[in-house]
C-alpha positions as CSV (number, residue, x, y, z in Angstrom):
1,X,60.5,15.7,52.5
2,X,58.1,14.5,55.5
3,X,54.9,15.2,55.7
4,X,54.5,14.7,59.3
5,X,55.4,16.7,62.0
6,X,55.9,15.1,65.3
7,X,57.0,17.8,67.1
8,X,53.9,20.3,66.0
9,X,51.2,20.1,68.5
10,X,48.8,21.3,66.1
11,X,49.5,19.2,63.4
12,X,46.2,17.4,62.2
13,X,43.9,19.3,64.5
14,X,41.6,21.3,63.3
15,X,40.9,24.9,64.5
16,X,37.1,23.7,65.6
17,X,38.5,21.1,67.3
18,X,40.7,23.6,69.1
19,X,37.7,26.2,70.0
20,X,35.8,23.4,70.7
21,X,38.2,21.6,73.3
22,X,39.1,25.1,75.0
23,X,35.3,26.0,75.3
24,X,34.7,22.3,76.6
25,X,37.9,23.1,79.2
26,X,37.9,27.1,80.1
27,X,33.9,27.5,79.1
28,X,33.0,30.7,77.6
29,X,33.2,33.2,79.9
30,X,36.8,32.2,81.0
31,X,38.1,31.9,77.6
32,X,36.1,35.1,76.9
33,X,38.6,36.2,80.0
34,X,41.5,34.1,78.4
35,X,41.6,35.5,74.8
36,X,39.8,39.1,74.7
37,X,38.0,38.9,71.6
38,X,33.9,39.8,71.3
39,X,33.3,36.0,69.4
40,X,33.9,34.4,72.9
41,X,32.3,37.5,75.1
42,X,29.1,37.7,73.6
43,X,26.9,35.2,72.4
44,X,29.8,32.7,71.6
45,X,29.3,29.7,69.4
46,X,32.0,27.5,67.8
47,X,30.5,28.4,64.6
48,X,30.8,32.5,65.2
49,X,34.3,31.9,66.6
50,X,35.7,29.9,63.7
51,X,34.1,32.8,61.1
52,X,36.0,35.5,62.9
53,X,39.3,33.4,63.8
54,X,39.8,32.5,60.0
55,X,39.6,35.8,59.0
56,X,41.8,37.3,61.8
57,X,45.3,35.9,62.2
58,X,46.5,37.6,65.4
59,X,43.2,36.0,67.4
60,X,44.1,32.7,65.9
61,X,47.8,32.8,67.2
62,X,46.6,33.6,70.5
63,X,43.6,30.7,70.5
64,X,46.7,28.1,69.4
65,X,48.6,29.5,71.7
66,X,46.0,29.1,74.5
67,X,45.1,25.4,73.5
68,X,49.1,24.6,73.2
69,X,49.1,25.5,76.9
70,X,46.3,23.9,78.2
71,X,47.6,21.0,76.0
72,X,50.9,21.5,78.4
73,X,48.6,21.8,81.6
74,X,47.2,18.5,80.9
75,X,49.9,16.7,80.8
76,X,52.0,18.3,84.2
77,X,48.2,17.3,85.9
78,X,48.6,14.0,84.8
79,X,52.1,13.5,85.7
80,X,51.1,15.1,89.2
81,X,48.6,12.5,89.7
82,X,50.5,9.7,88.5
């Protein structure tokens, strides 16, 4: 058995990497807008974010969910530009 996964976006990356790169992209107030949860409404940090998403699974689907479409977004830009 494989242990890679070519076809899973979110294989290797790490869920900081993944708040990190949707703050970085949306900035807090959108992804605040984005993903309804209080870790990205009030006073958001990467570090308050990751405490709550690893201890809440539904948030977490929805922040992968979110980065796996601005992952998609990123490339139709590109391709647009191209």
């Amino acid at each position: 058995m494989s242990t890679e996964q070519p076809k899973n976006k979110l294989h290797g990356v790490t869920l900081a990497q993944i708040v990190e790169a949707l703050a970085a992209h949306y900035g807090w107030p959108e992804l605040g807008k984005q993903v309804d949860i209080r870790c990205f409404q009030q006073d958001p940090s990467v570090a308050s974010s990751l405490k709550f998403l690893r201890r809440t699974p539904w948030a977490r689907a929805k922040v992968e969910s979110l980065y796996l479409f601005m992952l998609r977004e990123q490339v139709r830009a590109e391709r647009a530009g191209s």
